[in-house]
N, C-alpha and C positions, 0 to 999 in steps of 0.2 A: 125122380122121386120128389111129391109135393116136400117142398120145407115146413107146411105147416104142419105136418105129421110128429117133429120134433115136441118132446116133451118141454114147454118156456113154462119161468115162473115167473114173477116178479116180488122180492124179499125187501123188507127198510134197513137199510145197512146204519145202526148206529153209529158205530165206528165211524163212517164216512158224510151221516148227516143226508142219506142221499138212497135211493130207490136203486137197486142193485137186479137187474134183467138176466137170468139166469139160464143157461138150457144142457139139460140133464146128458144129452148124450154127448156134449162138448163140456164137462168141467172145467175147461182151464179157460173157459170165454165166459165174459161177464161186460155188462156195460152199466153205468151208476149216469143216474139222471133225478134229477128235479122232482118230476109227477111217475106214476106208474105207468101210465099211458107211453112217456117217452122212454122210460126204462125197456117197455115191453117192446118196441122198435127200434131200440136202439141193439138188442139182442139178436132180433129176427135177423136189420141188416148186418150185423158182426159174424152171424151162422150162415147167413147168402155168403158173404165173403169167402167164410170158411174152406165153404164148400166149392166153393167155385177154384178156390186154389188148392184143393184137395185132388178135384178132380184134371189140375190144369197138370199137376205133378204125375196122374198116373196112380196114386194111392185109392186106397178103398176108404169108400166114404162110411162111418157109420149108421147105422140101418137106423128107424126111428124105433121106438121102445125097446131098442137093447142097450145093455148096458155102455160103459165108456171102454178104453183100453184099461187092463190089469193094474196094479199102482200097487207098488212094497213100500212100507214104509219102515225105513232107518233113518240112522243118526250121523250126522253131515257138518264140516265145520264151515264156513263161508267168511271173506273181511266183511267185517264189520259194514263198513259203507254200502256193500253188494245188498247185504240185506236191510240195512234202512232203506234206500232206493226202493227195494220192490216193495217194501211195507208201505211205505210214503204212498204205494199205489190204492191202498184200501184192501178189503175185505175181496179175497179172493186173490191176494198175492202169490200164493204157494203156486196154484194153478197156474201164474202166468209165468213166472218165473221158470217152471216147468215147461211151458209152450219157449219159454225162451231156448231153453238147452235143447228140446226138441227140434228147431230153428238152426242152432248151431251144428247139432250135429248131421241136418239134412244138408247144410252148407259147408262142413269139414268133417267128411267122413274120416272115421279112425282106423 
């Protein structure tokens, strides 16, 4: 499946000061760069990655203009620290924070 098939955007991240590369069927991936230009490759190669360890796992890759995986949203307490860390990331912390526990739980099943 072409990668350029994926939905990319590239957004100005106030917050961050910084050009935020975004792509629709991966929310929790995000790359912040300088110009849009480097925003918008610096996406492309984070969703190659992706994808390449999506498929190195065995998992199904999402298709291009479908949506992301389902997402509930409640209320969660976290230390303090846990979540200055991921904020200190920028604009699009929740997502990655997200891909993190994702991460964890592929690597300590419950």
């Amino acid at each position: 499946m072409p990668l350029d098939h994926y939905t990319y955007r590239v957004a100005w991240s106030p917050d961050d000061g910084e050009y935020a590369g975004l792509c629709a069927e991966f929310p929790s991936l995000s790359w912040l760069a300088q110009t849009p230009e480097e925003a918008m490759a610096g996406i492309r190669r984070v969703v190659a990655e992706a994808v390449a360890d999506i498929r190195a796992h065995g998992e199904t890759i999402p298709e291009p203009g479908h949506p992301a995986t389902p997402q509930e949203e409640i209320a969660l307490e976290y230390d303090v620290a846990v979540l200055e860390a991921f904020r200190a990331t920028g604009e699009g912390w929740q997502a990655r924070m997200n891909a993190a526990l994702r991460v964890y739980l592929s690597e300590h099943p419950l």
